[in-house]
N, C-alpha and C positions, 0 to 999 in steps of 0.2 A: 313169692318173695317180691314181686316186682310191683305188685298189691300193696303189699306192707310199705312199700319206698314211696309210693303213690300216695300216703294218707296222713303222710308228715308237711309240714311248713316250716319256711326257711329262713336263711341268713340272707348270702351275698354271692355276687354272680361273677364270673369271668369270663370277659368275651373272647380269649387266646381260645378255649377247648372247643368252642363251634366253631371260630375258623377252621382250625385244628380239620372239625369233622366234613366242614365243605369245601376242604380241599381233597380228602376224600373221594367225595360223593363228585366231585366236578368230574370224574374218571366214571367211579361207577354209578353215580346216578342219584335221584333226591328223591323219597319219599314213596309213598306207593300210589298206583295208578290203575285204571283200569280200562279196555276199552268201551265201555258202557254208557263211558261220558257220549254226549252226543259229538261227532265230527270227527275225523281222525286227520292226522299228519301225514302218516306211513306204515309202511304193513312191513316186520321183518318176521323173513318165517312164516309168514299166514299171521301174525298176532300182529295185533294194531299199536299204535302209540296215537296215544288221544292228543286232541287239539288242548285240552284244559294242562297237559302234563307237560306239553311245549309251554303252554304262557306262565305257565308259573318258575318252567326250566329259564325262560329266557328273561321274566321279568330279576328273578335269584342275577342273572349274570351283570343285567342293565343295574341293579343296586350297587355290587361290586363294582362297577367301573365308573358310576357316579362317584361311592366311595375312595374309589384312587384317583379319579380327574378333578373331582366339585366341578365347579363353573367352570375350566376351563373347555369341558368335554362339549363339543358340536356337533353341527350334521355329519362332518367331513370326517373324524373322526369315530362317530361311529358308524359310519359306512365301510372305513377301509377296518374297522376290528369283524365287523360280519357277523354278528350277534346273533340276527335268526338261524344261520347254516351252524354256528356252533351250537346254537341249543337242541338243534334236531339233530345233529350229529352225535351231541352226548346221550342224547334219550335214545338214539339209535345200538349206542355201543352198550346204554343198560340194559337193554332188553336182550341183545344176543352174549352180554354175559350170564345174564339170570337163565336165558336155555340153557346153557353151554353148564351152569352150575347144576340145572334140575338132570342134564346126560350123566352129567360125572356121580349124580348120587347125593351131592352134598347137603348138608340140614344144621341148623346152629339149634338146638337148644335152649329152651327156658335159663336154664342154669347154666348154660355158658354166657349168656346174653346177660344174666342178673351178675354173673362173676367179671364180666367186663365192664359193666357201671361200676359197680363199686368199687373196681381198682382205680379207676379216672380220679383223677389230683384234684382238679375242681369242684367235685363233690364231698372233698374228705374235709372234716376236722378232726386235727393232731392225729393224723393218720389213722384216720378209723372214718366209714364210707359213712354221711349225714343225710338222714331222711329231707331232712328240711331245705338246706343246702343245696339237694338236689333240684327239689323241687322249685325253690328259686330263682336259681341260672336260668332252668329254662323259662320260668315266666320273665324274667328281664329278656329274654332275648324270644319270646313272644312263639315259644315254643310247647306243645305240650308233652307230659311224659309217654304217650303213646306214638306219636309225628318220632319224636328222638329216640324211641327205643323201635320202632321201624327203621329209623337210617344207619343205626346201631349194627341192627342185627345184619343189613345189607354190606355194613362194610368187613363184620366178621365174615359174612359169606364169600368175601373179596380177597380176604386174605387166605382163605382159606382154596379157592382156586389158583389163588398166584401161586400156592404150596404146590400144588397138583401142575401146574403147568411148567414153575422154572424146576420144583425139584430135584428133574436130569442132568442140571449145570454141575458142570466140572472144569476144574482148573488144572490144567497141566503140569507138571516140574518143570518142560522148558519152556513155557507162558512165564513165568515166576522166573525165572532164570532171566527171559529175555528183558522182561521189566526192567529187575532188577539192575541189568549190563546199560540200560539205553538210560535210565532216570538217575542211575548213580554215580556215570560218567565225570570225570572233573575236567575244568582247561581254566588254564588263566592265560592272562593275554595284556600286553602293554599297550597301552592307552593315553591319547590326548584329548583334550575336548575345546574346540573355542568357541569360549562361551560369547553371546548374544550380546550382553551388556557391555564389553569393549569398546564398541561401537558408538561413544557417547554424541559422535557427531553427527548422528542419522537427526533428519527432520522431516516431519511430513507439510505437504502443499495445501494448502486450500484444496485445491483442483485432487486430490491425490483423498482426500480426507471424504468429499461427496461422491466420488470413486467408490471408494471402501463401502461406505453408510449405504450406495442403492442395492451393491451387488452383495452384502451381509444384513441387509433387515433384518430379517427372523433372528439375526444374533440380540437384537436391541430390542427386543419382544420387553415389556414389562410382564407379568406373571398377572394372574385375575385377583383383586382382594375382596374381602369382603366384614360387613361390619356386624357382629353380634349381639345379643342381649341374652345373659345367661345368670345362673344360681345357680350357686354351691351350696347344699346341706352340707355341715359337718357334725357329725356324729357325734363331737366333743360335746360340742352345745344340747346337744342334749341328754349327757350326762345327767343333770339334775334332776332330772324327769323319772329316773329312773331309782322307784322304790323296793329295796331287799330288807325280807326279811328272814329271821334264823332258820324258820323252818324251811323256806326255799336253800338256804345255803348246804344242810344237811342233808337235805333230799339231793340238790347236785355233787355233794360228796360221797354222796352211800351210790349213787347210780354211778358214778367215776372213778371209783378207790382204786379202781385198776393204775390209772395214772399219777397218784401219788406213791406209787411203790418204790423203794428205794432199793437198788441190789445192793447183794456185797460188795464193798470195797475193802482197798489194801491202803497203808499208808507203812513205806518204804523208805530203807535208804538203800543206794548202791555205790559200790565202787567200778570205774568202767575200767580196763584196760583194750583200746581199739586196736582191729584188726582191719587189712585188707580182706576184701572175701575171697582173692587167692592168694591168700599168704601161704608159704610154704609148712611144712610139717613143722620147723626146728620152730618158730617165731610162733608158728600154736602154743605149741608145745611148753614154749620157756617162758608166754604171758599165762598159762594155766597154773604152771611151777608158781610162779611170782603171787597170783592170789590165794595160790595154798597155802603160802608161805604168811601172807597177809591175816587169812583167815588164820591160820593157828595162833597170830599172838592174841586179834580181837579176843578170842576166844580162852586167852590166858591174862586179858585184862586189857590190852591195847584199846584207845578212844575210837569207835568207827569211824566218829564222824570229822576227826581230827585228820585218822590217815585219806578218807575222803577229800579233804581239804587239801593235803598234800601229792596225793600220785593217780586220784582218778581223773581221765581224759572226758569226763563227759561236760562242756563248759557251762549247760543246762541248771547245772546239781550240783557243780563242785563247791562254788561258793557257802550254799547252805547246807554243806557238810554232807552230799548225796543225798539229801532230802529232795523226795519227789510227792507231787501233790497225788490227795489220794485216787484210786484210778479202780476202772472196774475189770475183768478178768479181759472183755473184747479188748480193751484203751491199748497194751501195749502187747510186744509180741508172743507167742505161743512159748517160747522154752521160759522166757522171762515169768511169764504170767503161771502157770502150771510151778514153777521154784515157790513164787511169791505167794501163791495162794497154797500151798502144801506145810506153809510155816507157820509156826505159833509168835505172837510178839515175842520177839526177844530172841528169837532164835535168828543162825546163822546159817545160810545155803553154803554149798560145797558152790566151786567154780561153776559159773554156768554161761555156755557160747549161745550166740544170739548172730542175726548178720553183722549186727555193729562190734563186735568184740567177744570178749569175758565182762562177764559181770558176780560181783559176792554182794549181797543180798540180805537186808537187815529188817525185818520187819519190826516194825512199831504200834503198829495198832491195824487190829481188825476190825471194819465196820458191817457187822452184820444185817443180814437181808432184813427192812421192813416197809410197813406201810404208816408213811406222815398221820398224824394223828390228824382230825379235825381244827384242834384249836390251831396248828402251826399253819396249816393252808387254807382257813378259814378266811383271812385277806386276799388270799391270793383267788380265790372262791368267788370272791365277792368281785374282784378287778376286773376279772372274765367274763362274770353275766352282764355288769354295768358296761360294758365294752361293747358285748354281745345283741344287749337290748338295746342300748343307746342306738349303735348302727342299725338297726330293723326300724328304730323310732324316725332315723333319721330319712331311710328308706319308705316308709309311710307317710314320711311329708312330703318327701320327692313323688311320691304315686298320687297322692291329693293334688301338689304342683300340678303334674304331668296331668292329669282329667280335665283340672281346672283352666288349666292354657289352652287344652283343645276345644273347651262349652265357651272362653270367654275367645280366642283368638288370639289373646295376647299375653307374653307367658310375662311381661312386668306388671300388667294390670292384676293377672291372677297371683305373682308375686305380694301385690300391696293388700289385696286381699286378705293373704293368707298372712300378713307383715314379715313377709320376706324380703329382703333386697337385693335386689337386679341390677345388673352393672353392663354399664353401654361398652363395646371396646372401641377404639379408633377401627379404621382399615388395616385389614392385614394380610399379605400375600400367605399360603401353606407354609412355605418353607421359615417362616417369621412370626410366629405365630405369639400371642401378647405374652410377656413375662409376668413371673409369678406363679405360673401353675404347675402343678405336681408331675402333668403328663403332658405336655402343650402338645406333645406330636398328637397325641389318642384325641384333644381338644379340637385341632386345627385339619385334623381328619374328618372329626363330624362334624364342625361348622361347614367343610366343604362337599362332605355330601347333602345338604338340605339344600331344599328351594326356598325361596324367596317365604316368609311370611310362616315354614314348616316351622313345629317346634321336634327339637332330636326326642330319642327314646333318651331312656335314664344312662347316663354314662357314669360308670362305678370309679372313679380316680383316687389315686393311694389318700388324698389328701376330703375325700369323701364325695357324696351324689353330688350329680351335675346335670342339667338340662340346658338346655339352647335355644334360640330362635334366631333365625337369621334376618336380621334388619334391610342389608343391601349390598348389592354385589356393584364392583366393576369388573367389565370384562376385559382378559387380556386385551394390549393393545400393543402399537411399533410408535414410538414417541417421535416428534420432529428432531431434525439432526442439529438444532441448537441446543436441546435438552441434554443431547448425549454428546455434544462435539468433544467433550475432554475425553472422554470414551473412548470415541471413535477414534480421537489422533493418538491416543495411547497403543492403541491396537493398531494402526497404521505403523506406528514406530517400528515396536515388538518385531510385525512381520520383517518390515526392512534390516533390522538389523539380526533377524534368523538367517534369512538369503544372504546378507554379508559374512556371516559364522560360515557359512554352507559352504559359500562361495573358496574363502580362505582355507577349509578343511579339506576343499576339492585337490586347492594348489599344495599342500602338505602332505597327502598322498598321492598325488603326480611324484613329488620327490623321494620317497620313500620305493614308490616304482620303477622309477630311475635307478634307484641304487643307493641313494643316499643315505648316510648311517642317522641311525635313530636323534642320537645328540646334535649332529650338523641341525639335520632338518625341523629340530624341535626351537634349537634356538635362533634359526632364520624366523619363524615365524613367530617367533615369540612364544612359546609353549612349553610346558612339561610333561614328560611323558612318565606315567606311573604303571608299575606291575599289581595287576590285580593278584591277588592268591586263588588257591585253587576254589573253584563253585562249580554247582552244580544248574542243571536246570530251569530248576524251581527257585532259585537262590536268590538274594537282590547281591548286585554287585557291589562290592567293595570300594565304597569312595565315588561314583554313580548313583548308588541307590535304585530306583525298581525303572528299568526300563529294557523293557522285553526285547524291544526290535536288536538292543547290541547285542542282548543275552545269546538271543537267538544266532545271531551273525555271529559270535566268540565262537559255536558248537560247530559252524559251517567250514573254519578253519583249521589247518594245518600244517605241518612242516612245509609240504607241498607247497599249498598257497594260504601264505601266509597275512593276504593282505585281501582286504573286504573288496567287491567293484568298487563302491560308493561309500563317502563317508555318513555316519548314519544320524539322522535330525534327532536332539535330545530336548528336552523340557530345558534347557538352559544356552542350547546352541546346536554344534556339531560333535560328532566324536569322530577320530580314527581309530581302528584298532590293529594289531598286531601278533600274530602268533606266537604266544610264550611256551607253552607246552600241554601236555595232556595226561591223565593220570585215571589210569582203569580201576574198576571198582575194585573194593576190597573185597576177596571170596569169605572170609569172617562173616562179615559185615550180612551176607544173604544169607547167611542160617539164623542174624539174631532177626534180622526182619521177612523171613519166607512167612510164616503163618500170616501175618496182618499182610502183606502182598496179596496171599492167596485170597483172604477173605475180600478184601478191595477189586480185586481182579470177579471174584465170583458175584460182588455184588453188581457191578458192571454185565457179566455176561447174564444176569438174571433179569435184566431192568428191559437188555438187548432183547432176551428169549422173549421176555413178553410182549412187547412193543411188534414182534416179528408173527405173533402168535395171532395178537388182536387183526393185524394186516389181512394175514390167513383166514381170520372169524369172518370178518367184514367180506374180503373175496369171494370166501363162501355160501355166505349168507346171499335169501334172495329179499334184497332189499327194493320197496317201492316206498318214495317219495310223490307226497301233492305238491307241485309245482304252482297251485293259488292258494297257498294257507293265508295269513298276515296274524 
C-alpha cells in the first residue's frame, strides 16, 4: 500500500502537519540512524549515537530558532538556549526510548503505519487519503515518503509506549471531589480602586527623564527589520492555461460518482409545542392532549400550515407555516427523523416528543436517494480541475522560479526572466509585517528566517505561491534618548503617578484598619466602593476585568480577616479589597462535571507518570557522553 501512495503525484502542501510531526519527534526523536556513521557522541546502553545524527538533530533545532528569532538571534542568545546539550540530550532520550520499546515487545505494522497516513487531513481531498497530495507536501517541505514514513512509524511506536507506561493512572473520587471544592469555590468582595490618571498634576524632570532612559534601555530596544524581494504566483492567472476537454470531464466523473450521490431527503412541515426537559408529567401530558387534538381536525380537513402559523412555538418555521428546508435522516434529531422518514407525503404523524417539545409532522415530498447525472455536475467537474490544474501550473512556475533564483542568485533577475514580477518591500520589523498579504504572520516569519542574499522555499499562502529573498537586514538597536524622549517622559509619568495611586490606596486602607466604615473612608478619599458578585478562580472579576494578583487576594480573605496587608497594583492604579462573603460549591454542580474533572485530572497524572518515568529511564540508563564533539 505504501508502494501504491509512493507512485502518485500531487497538488498542494501544508506546513501546520510537519510542524505538527516535529514536535513530535523533538521528544522522541528524528529520523533513523545508525552507529556505523564514522565518530560517535555517546554510548547509552553499549549503543552509540553517531556524530552525523547530532548534526543533523542540532542543525533541525538551530533552523527552528532561526525561524522564531530571524536577525534578531546572536552569540548570546544562543549560548544561554544551549543547543548542542539539547540536541544530544534529545538523541539520548531516543534511543533509551526505542530500547525501552524493543523490552516491551512493541512493533507498528505495514498497515498500521499506511492507516495512519491516510487518516492525516493534509493528505486528503474531500475527505478521501490523495496519492499525489501526499506526495507533494512532502516534496515542498523537502521531505521524502520514506524519511516521513520512518518518523511516522517512530512516533506510532511513541504512542503506543506512552499506552504501556501511563496506562496504570487513576483518578480518585476524592481527587475529583477535592478539585472540584477548591476550583469551584466563590467570594465576592467590596472594592475600590484609585486609578493612576487622577493624578493629572504629575510631571516629569529633565533630570528624572535621563534617570529613567539609562536604568530602562533594553525597554527602548527598536526590534531588527528587514527588507525583501518576493513573488506571488497566483493560480488564478493561470486559469487560462488550462485546457478540458469532455472526455477528461467524464473520466473524472465515472472515477468520482461516489461524490455526486445525493441521499434521501425529507421536505416537512411541523407544528412545535415546547417543553422544558423537566417539565412535569401534567404539562407532558396536556401539550401531547393539545396536538392530538390538532392532528384530528388537520386530518378532518383543518389547513396545517395555517394552524402552523397560529400555535406552533418553533419561531424557525412558524412564519412559513412550519415549513422546513429539506434535510437528510442525520440533519435533525433521532424520534423527529425516524416520524419523518416513516411517512408518505401527505401523511400525518401521531404526536411526537423530541428534547425541544411535541412535534405533528407533515410531510410534503420525499426526495429519493440518487446519483447527479453528468450533465448537472459537468460545470461543476469542470471548476474543480481548472482550480486543481491551474494551482499545480502555478506551483510549477514557483519550482522553475525557485531553480532559477538559486543558478542566477537573484530571485528578481530570475523573476524578469521568467516575466514575473518582483516587488521590493520598505523595512519591516516581524511583528509589522507589509500589508496586503493573505498570511503576513507565515510571510514575515520566513522573511526572518533567511540570510542575507538566501532565497526561502516555496511558501504555500491562501491567496497562492510565494518565494522571497532577503534584500537587507538592520539589526536590533537602543535609539538615542532624543528619539524616544516623548516615550521616555510618558513612561516616567505613568510610573509616578502608579506610586501616588499606591501611595493614596495605602492611606484608605490604614482607615479601614482603623475601624472606619466602608462609606466614611471611601468618601474621605474620594472613592467608590463597589460589590463584586460571587467568582470564582478562574473568573475575570466583575468591573476589574483580568487581574490575577486581586483574584488571588479575594480567595486569601475572610470573615476573619477581612482586609488584604497591602493594597494591590492594578493596570490602572491601586485597588483595596474587602471581605464580602463566601459561597461553597454546589454538590449538583459535581455530578454534571465529575466525568470531564476526572478525564482533565487523568490527563494531568499521565503527562506527570511519564515525565517521572523518562527521569527513571535516564537514571537508569548508563549513559556516556564525548565531552570534545562540536
Amino acid at each position: 500500500m505504501l508502494d501504491f501512495m509512493r507512485r502518485h503525484a500531487g497538488t498542494w502542501m501544508i506546513k501546520a502537519l510537519l510542524f505538527a510531526i516535529v514536535v513530535v519527534f523533538i521528544f522522541w526523536g528524528v529520523g533513523s540512524w545508525t552507529h556505523h556513521e564514522e565518530g560517535i557522541v555517546a554510548t547509552v546502553n553499549g549503543e552509540a549515537v553517531a556524530i552525523e545524527a547530532y548534526r543533523r538533530t542540532y542543525n533541525r533545532m538551530l533552523d527552528q530558532v532561526r525561524q522564531s528569532f530571524g536577525t534578531a538571534l546572536n552569540d548570546e542568545m544562543l549560548r544561554a538556549l544551549d543547543l548542542p546539550n539539547r540536541a544530544l540530550d534529545e538523541l539520548i532520550d531516543q534511543l533509551l526510548l526505542r530500547q525501552a520499546a524493543e523490552r516491551f515487545g512493541l512493533e507498528v505494522s505495514d498497515e498500521e503505519l499506511a492507516r495512519s497516513v491516510q487518516r492525516i487531513e493534509a493528505f486528503q481531498a474531500n475527505g478521501r487519503f490523495d496519492p499525489g497530495r501526499y506526495r507533494q507536501v512532502l516534496s515542498l517541505n523537502r521531505m521524502t515518503p520514506e524519511v516521513f514514513e520512518s518518523l511516522q512509524r517512530e512516533s506510532l511506536m511513541a504512542r503506543k509506549l506512552a499506552q504501556v507506561v501511563t496506562g496504570g493512572a487513576k483518578v480518585s473520587e476524592r481527587e475529583v471531589e477535592e478539585w472540584y471544592a477548591w476550583n469551584r469555590l466563590a467570594v465576592k468582595a467590596d472594592w475600590a480602586c484609585i486609578e493612576a490618571e487622577r493624578f493629572r498634576d504629575v510631571q516629569a524632570t529633565a533630570e528624572e527623564i535621563a534617570r529613567h532612559f539609562e536604568e530602562k534601555r533594553e525597554a527602548y530596544r527598536r526590534p531588527a527589520e528587514v527588507r525583501v524581494q518576493f513573488v506571488r504566483l497566483d493560480p488564478e492567472r493561470f486559469r487560462d492555461r488550462v485546457a478540458l476537454n469532455e472526455s477528461e470531464l467524464e473520466a473524472y466523473y465515472e472515477e468520482h460518482r461516489e461524490r455526486f450521490a445525493l441521499p434521501r431527503t425529507v421536505e416537512a412541515r411541523h407544528i412545535l409545542l415546547r417543553l422544558e426537559a423537566d417539565a412535569g408529567a401534567e404539562a407532558v401530558e396536556a401539550a401531547r392532549a393539545r396536538l392530538a387534538e390538532l392532528r384530528r381536525r388537520i386530518l378532518e380537513g383543518a389547513d396545517f400550515a395555517a394552524l402552523a402559523r397560529e400555535v406552533s412555538e418553533d419561531p424557525g418555521s412558524r412564519d412559513q407555516g412550519g415549513l422546513l428546508p429539506a434535510f437528510r435522516r442525520g440533519d435533525v434529531v433521532s424520534p423527529f427523523a425516524e416520524a419523518a422518514f416513516a411517512l408518505a407525503p401527505g401523511e400525518v404523524s401521531e404526536p411526537v416528543r423530541t428534547p425541544f417539545g411535541w412535534h405533528l409532522i407533515r410531510v410534503e415530498r420525499v426526495n429519493p436517494e440518487r446519483t447527479r447525472a453528468f450533465a448537472e455536475v459537468k460545470e461543476e467537474i469542470a471548476e474543480r480541475l481548472r482550480r486543481e490544474r491551474a494551482r499545480s501550473l502555478a506551483y510549477d512556475q514557483a519550482e522553475a522560479l525557485y531553480d532559477a533564483a538559486l543558478a542566477a542568485g537573484d530571485l528578481g533577475r530570475a523573476a524578469a526572466e521568467l516575466r514575473l514580477e518582483a516587488v521590493t518591500t520598505d523595512f519591516f520589523p516581524r511583528e509589522a509585517p507589509p500589508a496586503g498579504l493573505a498570511d503576513s504572520e507565515r510571510f514575515a516569519a520566513a522573511a526572518f528566517a533567511l540570510a542575507p542574499g538566501e532565497v526561502s522555499d516555496i511558501l504555500d499562502l491562501p491567496d497562492g505561491y510565494v518565494l522571497l529573498q532577503l534584500r537587507e537586514t538592520r539589526p536590533s538597536r537602543i535609539p538615542e534618548l532624543p528619539d524616544v524622549e516623548a516615550q521616555v517622559r510618558a513612561d516616567v509619568v505613568r510610573r509616578k503617578q502608579a506610586e501616588r495611586a499606591l501611595e493614596q490606596a495605602r492611606a484608605l486602607l490604614a482607615d479601614l484598619r482603623g475601624g472606619a466604615a466602608l462609606e466614611a473612608a471611601a468618601k474621605r478619599h474620594g472613592v467608590a466602593f463597589r460589590t463584586t458578585g460571587y467568582f470564582q478562580r478562574s473568573d475575570t472579576i466583575e468591573g476589574l476585568g483580568h487581574e490575577p494578583a486581586v483574584n488571588r487576594a479575594a480567595f486569601s480573605l475572610s470573615e476573619r480577616n477581612p482586609l488584604p496587608e497591602e493594597p494591590l497594583p492594578t493596570e490602572k492604579g491601586a485597588c483595596v479589597l474587602r471581605f464580602a462573603g463566601r459561597q461553597e460549591p454546589d454538590p449538583a454542580g459535581l455530578e454534571r462535571e465529575r466525568e470531564r474533572i476526572r478525564e482533565q485530572l487523568l490527563r494531568q497524572k499521565r503527562a506527570q507518570l511519564w515525565e517521572s518515568w523518562m527521569n527513571d529511564l535516564r537514571r537508569s540508563g548508563k549513559i556516556e557522553r564525548r565531552k570534545d564533539f562540536s
